[in-house]
N, CA, C and O atoms as a Maestro MAE file, in Angstrom:
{
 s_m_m2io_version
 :::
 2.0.0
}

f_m_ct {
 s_m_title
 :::
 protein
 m_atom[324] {
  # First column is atom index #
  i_m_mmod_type
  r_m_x_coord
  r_m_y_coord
  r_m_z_coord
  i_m_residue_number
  s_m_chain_name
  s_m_pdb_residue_name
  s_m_pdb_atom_name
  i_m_atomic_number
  :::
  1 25 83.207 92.016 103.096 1 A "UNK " " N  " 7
  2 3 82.883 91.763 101.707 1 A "UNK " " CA " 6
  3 2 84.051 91.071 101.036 1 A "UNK " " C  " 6
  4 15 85.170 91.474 101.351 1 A "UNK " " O  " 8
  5 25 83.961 90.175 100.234 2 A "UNK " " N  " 7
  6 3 85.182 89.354 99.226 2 A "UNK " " CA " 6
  7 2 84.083 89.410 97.989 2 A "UNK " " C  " 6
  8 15 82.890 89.154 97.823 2 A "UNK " " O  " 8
  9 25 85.156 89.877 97.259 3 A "UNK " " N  " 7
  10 3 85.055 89.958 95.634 3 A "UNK " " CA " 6
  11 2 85.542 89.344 95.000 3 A "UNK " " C  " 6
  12 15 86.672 89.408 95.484 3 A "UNK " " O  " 8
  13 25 85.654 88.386 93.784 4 A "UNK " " N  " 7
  14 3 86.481 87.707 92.965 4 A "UNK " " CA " 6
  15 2 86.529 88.248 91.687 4 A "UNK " " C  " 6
  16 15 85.742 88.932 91.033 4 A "UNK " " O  " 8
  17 25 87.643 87.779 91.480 5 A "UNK " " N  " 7
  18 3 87.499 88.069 89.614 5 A "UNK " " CA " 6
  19 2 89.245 87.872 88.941 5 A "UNK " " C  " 6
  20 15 90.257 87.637 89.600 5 A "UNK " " O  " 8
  21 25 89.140 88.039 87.618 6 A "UNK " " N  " 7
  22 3 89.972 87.847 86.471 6 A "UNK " " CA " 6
  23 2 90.823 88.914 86.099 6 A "UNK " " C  " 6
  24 15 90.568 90.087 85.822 6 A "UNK " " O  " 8
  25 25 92.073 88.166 86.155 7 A "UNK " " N  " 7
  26 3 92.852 89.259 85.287 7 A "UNK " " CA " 6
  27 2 93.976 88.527 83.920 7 A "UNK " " C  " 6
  28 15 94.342 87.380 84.177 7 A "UNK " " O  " 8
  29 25 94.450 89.064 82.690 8 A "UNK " " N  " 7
  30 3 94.629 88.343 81.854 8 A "UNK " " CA " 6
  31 2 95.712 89.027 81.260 8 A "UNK " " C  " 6
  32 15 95.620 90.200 80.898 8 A "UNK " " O  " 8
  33 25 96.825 88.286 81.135 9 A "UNK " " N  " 7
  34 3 97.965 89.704 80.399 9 A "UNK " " CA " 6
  35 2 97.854 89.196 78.637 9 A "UNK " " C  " 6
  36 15 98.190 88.071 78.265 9 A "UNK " " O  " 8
  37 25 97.416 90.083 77.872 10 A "UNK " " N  " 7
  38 3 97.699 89.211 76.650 10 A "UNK " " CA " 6
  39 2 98.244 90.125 75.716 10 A "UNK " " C  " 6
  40 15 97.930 90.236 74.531 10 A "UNK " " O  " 8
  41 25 99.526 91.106 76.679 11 A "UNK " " N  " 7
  42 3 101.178 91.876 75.890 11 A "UNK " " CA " 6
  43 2 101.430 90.473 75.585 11 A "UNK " " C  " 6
  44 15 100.858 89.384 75.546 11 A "UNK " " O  " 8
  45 25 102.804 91.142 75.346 12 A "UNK " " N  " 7
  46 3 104.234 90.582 75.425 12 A "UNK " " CA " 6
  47 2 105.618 90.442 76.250 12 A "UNK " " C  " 6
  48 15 106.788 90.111 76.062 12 A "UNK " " O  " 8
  49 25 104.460 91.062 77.646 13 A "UNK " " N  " 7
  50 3 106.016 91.355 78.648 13 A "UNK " " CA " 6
  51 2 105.153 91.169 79.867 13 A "UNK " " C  " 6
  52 15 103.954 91.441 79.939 13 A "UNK " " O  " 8
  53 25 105.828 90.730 80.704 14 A "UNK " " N  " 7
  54 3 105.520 90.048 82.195 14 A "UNK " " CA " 6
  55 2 105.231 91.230 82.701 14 A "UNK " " C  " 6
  56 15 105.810 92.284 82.438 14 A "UNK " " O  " 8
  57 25 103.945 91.005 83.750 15 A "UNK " " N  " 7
  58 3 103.494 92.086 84.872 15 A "UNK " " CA " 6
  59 2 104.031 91.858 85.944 15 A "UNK " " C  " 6
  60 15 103.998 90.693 86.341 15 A "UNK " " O  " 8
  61 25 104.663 92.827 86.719 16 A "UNK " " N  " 7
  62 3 105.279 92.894 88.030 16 A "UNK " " CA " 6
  63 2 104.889 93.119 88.757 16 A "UNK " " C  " 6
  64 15 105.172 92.634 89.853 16 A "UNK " " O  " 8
  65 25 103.625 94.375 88.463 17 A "UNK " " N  " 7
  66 3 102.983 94.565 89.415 17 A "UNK " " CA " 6
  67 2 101.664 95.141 88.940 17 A "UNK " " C  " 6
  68 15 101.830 95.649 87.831 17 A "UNK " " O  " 8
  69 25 100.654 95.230 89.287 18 A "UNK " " N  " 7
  70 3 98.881 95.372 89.270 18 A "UNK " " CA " 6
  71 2 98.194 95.769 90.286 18 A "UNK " " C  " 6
  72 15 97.678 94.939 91.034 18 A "UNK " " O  " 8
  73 25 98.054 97.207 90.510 19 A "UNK " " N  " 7
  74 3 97.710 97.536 91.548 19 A "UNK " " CA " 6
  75 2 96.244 98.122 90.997 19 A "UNK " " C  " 6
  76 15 96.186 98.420 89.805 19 A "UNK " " O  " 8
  77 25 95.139 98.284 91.777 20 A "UNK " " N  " 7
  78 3 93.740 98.629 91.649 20 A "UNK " " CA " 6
  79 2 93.079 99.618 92.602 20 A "UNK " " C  " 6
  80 15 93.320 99.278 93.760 20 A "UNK " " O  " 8
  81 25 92.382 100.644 92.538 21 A "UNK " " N  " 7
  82 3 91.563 101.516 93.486 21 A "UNK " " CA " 6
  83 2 90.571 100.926 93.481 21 A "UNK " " C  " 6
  84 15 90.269 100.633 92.324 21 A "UNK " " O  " 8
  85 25 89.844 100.568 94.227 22 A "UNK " " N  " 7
  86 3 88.512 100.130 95.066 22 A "UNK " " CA " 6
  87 2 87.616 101.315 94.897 22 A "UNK " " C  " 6
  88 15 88.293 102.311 95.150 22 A "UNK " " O  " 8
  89 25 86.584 101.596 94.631 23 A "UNK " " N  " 7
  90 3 85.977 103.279 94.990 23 A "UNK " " CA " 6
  91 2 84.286 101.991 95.777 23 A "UNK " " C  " 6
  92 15 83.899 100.876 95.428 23 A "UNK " " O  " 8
  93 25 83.980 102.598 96.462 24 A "UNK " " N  " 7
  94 3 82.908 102.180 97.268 24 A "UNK " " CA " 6
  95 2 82.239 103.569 97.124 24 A "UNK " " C  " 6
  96 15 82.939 104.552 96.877 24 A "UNK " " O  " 8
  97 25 80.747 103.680 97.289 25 A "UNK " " N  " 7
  98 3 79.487 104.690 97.258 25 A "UNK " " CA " 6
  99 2 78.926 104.517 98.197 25 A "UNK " " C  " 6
  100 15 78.955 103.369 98.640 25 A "UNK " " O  " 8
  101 25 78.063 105.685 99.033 26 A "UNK " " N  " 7
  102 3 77.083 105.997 98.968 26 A "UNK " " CA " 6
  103 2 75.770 105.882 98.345 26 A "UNK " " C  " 6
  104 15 75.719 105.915 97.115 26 A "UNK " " O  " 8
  105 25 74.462 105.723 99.178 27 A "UNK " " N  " 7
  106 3 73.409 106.073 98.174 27 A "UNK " " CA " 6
  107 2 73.168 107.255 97.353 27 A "UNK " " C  " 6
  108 15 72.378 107.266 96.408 27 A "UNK " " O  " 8
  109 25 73.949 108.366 97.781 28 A "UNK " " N  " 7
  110 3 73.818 109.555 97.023 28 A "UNK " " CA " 6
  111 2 75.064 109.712 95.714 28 A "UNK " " C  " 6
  112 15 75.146 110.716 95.006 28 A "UNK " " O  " 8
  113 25 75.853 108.661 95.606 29 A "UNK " " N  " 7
  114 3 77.267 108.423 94.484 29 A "UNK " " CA " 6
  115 2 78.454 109.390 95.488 29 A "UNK " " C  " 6
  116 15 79.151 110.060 94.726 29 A "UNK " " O  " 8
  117 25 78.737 109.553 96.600 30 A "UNK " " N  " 7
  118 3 79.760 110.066 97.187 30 A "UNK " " CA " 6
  119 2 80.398 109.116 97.837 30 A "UNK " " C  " 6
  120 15 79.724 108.303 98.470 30 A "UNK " " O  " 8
  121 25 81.824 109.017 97.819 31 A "UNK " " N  " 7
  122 3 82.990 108.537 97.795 31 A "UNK " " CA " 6
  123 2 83.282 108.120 99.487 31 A "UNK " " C  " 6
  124 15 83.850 108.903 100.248 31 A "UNK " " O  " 8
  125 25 82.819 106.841 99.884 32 A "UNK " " N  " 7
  126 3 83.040 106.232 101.264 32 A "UNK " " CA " 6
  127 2 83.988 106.072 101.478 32 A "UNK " " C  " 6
  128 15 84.559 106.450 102.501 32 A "UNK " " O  " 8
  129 25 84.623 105.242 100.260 33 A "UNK " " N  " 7
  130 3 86.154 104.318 100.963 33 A "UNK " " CA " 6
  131 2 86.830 104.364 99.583 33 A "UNK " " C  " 6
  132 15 86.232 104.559 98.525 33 A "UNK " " O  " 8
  133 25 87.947 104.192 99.703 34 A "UNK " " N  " 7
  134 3 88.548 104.766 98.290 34 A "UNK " " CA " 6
  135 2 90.548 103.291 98.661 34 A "UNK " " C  " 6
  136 15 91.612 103.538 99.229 34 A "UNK " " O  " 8
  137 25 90.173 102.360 98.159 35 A "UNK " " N  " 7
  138 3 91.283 101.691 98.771 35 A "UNK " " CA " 6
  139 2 92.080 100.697 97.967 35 A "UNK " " C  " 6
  140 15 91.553 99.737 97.405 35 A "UNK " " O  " 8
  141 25 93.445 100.975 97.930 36 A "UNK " " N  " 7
  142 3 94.529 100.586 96.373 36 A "UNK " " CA " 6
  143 2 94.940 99.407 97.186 36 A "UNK " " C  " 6
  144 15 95.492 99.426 98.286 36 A "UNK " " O  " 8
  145 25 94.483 98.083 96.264 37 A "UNK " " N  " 7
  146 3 95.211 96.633 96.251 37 A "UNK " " CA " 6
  147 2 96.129 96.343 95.090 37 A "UNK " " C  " 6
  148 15 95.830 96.746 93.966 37 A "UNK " " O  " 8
  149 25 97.421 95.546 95.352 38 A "UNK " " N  " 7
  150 3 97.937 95.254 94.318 38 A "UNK " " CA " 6
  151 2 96.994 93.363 94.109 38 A "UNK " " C  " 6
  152 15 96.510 92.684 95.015 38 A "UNK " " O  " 8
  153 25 97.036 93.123 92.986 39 A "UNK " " N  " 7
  154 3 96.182 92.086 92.515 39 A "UNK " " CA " 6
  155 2 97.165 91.121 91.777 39 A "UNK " " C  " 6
  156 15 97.018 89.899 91.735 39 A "UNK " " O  " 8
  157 25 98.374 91.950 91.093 40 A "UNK " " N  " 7
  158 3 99.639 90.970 90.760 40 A "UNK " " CA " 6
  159 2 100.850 91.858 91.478 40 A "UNK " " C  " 6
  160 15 100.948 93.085 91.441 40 A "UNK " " O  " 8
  161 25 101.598 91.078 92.033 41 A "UNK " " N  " 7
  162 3 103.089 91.891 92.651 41 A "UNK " " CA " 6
  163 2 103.288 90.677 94.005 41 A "UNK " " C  " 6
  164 15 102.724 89.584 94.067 41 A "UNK " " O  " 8
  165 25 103.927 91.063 94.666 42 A "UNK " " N  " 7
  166 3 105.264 89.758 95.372 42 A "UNK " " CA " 6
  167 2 104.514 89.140 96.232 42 A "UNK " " C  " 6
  168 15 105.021 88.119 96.696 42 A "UNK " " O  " 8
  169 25 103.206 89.488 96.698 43 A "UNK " " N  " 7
  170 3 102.503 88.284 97.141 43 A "UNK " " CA " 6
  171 2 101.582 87.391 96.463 43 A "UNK " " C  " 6
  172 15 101.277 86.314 96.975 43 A "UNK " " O  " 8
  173 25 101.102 87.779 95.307 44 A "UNK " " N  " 7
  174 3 100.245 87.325 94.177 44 A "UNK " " CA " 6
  175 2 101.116 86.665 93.109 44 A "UNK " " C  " 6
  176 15 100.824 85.618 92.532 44 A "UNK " " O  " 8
  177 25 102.280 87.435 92.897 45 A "UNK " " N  " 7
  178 3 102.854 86.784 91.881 45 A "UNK " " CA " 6
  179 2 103.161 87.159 90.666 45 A "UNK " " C  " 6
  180 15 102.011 87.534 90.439 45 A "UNK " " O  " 8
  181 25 103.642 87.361 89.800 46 A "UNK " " N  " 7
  182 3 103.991 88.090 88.291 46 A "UNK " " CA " 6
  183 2 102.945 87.561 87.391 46 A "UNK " " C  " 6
  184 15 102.459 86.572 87.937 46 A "UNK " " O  " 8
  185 25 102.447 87.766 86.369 47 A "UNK " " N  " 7
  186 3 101.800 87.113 85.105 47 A "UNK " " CA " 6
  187 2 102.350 87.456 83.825 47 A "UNK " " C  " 6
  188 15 102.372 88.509 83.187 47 A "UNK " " O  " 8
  189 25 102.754 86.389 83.626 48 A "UNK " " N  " 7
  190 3 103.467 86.042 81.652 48 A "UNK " " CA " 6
  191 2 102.364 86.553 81.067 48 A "UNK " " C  " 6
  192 15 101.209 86.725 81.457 48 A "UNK " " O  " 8
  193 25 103.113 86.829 79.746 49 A "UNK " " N  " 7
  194 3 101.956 86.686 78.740 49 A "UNK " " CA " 6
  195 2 101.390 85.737 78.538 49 A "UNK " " C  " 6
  196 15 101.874 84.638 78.807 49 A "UNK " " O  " 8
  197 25 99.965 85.923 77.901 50 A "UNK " " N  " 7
  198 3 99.022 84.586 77.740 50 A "UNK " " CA " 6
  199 2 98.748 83.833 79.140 50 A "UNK " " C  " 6
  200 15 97.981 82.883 79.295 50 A "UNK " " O  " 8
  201 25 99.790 84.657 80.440 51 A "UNK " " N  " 7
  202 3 98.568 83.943 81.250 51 A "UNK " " CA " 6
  203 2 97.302 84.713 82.095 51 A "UNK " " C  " 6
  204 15 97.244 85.941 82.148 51 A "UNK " " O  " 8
  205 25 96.597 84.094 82.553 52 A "UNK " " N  " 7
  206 3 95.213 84.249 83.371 52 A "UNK " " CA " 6
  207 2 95.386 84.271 84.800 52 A "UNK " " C  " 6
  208 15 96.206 83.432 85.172 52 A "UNK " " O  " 8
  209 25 95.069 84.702 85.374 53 A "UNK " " N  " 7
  210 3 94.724 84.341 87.137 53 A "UNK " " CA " 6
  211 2 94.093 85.125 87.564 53 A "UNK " " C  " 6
  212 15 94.072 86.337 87.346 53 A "UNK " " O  " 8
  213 25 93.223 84.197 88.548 54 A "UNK " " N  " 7
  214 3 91.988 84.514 89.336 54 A "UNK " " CA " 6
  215 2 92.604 85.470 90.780 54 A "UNK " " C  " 6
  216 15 93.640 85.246 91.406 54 A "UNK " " O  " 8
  217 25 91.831 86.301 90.968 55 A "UNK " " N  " 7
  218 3 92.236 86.764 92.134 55 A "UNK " " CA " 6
  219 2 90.959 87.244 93.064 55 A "UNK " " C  " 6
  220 15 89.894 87.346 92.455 55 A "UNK " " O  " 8
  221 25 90.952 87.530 94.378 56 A "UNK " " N  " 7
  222 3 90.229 88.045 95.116 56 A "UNK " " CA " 6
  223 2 90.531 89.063 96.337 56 A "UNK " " C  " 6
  224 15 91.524 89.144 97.060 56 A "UNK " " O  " 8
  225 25 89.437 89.745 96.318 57 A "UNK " " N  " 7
  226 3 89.587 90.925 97.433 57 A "UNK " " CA " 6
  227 2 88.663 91.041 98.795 57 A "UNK " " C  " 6
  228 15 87.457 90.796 98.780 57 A "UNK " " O  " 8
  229 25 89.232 91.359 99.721 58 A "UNK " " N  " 7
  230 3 88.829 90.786 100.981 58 A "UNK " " CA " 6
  231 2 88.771 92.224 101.688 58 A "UNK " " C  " 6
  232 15 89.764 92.567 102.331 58 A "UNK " " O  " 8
  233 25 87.550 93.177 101.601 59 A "UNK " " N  " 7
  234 3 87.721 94.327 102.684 59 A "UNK " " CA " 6
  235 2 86.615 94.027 103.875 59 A "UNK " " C  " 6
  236 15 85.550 93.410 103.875 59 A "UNK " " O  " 8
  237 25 87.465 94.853 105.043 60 A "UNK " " N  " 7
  238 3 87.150 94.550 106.316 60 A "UNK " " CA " 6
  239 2 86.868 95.900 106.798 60 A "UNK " " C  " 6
  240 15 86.453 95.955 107.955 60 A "UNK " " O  " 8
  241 25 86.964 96.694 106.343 61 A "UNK " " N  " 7
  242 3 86.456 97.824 106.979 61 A "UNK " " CA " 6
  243 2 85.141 98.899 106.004 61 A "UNK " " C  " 6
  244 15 84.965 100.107 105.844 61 A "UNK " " O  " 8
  245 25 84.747 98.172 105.740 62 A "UNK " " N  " 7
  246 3 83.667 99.558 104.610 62 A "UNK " " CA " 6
  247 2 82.856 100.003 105.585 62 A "UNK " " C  " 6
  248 15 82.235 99.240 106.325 62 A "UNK " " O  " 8
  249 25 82.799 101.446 105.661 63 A "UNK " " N  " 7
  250 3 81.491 102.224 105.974 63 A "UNK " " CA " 6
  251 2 80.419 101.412 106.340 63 A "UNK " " C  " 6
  252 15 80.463 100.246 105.946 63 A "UNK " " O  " 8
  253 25 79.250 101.854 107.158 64 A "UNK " " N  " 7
  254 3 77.893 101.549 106.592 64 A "UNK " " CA " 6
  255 2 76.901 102.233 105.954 64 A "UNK " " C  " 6
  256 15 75.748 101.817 105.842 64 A "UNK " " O  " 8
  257 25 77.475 103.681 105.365 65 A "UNK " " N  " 7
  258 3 77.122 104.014 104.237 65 A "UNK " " CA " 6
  259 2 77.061 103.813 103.143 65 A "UNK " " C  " 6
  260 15 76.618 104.576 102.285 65 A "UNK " " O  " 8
  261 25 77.555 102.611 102.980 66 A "UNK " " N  " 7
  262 3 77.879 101.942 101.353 66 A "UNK " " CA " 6
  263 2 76.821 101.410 101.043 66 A "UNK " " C  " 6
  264 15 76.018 101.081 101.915 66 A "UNK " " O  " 8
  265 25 76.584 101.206 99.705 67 A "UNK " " N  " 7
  266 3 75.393 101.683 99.336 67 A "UNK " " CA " 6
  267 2 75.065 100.009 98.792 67 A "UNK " " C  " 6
  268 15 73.958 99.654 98.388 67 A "UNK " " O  " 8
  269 25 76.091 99.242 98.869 68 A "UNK " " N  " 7
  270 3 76.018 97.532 98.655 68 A "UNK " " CA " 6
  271 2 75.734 97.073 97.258 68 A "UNK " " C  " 6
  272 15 75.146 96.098 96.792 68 A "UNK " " O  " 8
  273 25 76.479 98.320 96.645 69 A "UNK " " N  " 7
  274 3 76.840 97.946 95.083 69 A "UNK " " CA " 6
  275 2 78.268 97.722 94.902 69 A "UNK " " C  " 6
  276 15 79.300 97.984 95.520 69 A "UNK " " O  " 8
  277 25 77.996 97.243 94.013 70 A "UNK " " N  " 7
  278 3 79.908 96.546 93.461 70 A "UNK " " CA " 6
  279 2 80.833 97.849 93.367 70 A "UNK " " C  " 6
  280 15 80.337 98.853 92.858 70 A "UNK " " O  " 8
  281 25 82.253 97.887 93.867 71 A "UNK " " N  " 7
  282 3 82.386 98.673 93.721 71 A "UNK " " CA " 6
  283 2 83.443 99.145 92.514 71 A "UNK " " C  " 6
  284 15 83.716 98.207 91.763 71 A "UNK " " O  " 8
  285 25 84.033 100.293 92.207 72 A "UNK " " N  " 7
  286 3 84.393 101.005 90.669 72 A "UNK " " CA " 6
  287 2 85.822 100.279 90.899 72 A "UNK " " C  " 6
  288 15 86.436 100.462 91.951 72 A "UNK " " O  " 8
  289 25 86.154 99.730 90.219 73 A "UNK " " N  " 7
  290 3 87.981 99.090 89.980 73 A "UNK " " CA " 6
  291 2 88.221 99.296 88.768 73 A "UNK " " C  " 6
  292 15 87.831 98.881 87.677 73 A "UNK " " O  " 8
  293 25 89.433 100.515 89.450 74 A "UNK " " N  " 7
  294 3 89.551 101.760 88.483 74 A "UNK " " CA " 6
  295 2 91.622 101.018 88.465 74 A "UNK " " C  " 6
  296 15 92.258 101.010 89.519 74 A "UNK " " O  " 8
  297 25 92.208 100.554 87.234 75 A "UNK " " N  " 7
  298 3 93.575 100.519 87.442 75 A "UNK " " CA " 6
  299 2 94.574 101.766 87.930 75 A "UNK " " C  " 6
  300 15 94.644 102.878 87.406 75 A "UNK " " O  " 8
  301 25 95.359 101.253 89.126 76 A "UNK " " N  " 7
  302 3 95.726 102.396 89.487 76 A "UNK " " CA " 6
  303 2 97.251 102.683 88.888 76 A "UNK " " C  " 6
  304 15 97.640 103.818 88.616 76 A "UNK " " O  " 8
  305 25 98.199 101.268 88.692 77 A "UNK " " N  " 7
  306 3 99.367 101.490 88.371 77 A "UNK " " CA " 6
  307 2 99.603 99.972 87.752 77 A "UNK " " C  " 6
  308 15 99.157 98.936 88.244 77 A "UNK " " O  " 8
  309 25 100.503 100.098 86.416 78 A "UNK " " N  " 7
  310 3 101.135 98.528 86.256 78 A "UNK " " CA " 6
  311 2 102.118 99.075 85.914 78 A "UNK " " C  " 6
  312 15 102.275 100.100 85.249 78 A "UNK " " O  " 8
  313 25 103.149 98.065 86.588 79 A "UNK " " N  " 7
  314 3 104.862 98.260 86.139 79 A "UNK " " CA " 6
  315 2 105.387 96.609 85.601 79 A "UNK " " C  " 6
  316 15 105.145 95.534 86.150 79 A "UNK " " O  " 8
  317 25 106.108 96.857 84.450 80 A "UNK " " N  " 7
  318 3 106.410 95.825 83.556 80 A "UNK " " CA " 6
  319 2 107.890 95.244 84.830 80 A "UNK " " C  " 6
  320 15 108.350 95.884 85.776 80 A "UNK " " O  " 8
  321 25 108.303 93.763 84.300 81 A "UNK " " N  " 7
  322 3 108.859 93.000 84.944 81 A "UNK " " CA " 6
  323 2 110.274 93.937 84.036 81 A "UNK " " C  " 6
  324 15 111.449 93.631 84.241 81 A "UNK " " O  " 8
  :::
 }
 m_bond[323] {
  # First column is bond index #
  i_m_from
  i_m_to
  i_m_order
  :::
  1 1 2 1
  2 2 3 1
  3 3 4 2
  4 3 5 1
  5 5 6 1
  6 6 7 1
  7 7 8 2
  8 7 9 1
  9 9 10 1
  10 10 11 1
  11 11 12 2
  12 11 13 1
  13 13 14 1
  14 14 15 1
  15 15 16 2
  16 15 17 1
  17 17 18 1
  18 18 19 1
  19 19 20 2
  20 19 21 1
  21 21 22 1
  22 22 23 1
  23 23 24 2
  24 23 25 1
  25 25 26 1
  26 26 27 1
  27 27 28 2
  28 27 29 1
  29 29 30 1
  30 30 31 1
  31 31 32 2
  32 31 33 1
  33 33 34 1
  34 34 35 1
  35 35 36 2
  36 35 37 1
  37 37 38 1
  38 38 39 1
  39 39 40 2
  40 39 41 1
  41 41 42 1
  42 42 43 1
  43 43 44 2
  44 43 45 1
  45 45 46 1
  46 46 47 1
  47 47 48 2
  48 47 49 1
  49 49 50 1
  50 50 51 1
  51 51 52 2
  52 51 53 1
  53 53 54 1
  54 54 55 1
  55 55 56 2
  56 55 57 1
  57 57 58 1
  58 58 59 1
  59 59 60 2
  60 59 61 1
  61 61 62 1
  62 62 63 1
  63 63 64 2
  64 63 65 1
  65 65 66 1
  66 66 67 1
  67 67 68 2
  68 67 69 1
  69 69 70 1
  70 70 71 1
  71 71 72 2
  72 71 73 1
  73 73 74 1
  74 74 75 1
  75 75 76 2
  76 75 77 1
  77 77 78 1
  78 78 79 1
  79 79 80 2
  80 79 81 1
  81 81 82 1
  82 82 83 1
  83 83 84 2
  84 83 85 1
  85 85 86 1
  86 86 87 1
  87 87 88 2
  88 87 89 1
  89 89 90 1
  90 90 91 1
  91 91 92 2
  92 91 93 1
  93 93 94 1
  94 94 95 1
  95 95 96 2
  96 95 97 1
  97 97 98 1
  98 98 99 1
  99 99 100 2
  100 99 101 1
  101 101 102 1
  102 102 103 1
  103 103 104 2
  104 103 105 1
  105 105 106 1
  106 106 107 1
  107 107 108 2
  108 107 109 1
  109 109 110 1
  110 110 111 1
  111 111 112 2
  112 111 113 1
  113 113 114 1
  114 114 115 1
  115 115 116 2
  116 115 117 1
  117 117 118 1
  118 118 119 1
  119 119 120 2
  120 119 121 1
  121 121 122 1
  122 122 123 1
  123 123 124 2
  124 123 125 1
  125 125 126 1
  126 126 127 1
  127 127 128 2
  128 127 129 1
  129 129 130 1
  130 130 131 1
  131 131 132 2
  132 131 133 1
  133 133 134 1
  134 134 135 1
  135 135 136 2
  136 135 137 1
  137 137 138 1
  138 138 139 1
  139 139 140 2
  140 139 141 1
  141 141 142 1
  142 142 143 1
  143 143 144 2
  144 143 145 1
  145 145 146 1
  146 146 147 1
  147 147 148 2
  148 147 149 1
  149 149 150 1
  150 150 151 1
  151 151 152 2
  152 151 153 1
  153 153 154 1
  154 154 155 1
  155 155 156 2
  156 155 157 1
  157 157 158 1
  158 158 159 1
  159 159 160 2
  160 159 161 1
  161 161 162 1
  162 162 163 1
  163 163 164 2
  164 163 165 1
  165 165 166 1
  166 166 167 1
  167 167 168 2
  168 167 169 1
  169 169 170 1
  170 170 171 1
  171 171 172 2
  172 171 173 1
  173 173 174 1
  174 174 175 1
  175 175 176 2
  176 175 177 1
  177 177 178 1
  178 178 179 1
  179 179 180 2
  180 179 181 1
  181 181 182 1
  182 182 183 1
  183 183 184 2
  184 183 185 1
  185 185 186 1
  186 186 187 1
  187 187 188 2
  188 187 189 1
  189 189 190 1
  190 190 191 1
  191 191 192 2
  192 191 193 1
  193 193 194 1
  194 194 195 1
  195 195 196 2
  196 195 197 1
  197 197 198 1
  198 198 199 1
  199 199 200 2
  200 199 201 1
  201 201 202 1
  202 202 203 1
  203 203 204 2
  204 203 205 1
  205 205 206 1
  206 206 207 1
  207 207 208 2
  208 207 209 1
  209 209 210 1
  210 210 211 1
  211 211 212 2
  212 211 213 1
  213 213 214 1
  214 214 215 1
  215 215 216 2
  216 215 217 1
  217 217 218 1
  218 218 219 1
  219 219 220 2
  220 219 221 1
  221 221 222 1
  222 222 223 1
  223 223 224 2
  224 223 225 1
  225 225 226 1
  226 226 227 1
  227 227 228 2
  228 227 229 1
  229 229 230 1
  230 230 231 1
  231 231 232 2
  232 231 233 1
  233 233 234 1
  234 234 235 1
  235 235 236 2
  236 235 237 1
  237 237 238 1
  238 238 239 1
  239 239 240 2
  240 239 241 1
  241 241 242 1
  242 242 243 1
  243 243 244 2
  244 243 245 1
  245 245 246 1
  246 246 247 1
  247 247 248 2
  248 247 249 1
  249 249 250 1
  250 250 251 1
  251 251 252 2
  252 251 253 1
  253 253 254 1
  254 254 255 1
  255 255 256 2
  256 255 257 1
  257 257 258 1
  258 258 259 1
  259 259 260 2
  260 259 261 1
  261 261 262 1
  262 262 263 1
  263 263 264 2
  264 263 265 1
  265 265 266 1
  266 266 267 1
  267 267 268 2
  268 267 269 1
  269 269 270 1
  270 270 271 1
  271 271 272 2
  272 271 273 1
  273 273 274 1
  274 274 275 1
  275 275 276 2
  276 275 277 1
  277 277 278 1
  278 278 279 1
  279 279 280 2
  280 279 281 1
  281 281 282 1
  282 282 283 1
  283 283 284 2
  284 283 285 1
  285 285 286 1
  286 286 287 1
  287 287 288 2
  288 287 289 1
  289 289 290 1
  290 290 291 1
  291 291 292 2
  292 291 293 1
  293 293 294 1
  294 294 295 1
  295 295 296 2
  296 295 297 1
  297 297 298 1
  298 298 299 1
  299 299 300 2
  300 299 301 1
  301 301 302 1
  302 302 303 1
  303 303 304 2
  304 303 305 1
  305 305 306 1
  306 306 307 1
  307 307 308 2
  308 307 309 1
  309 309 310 1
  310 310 311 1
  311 311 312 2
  312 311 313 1
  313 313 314 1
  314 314 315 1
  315 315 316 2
  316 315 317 1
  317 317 318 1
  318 318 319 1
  319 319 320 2
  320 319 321 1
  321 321 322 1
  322 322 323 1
  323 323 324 2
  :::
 }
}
């Protein structure tokens, strides 16, 4: 599965890092795969204020219990530059 999407800083202080939990389901709403990407940090890159960037997520291992709904991206941690 690859997911895309947006992220937008619009503080006043540079992101260092942007990390995200993944939660994947079941058809019954129980918890398959549960898996933390950073989305800004030293391979993605920092984001200024006022800027935008696109990012995407690439999992290779989900269950085949997943239930092939989008899954919950829940912020897990941001640490300022």
């Amino acid at each position: 599965m690859r997911d895309r999407g947006k992220i937008g800083n619009k503080g006043d202080r540079t992101l260092k890092l942007v990390e995200i939990n993944c939660v994947f389901r079941d058809a019954f709403g129980q918890v398959v795969l549960r898996e933390r990407v950073a989305i800004v940090g030293a391979r993605a890159g920092r984001l200024s204020p006022g800027d935008l960037k696109n990012f995407r997520l690439a999992f290779d291992n989900i269950p085949d219990s997943w239930n092939q709904a989008l899954p919950e991206l829940v912020i897990a941690q941001i640490v300022f530059a």
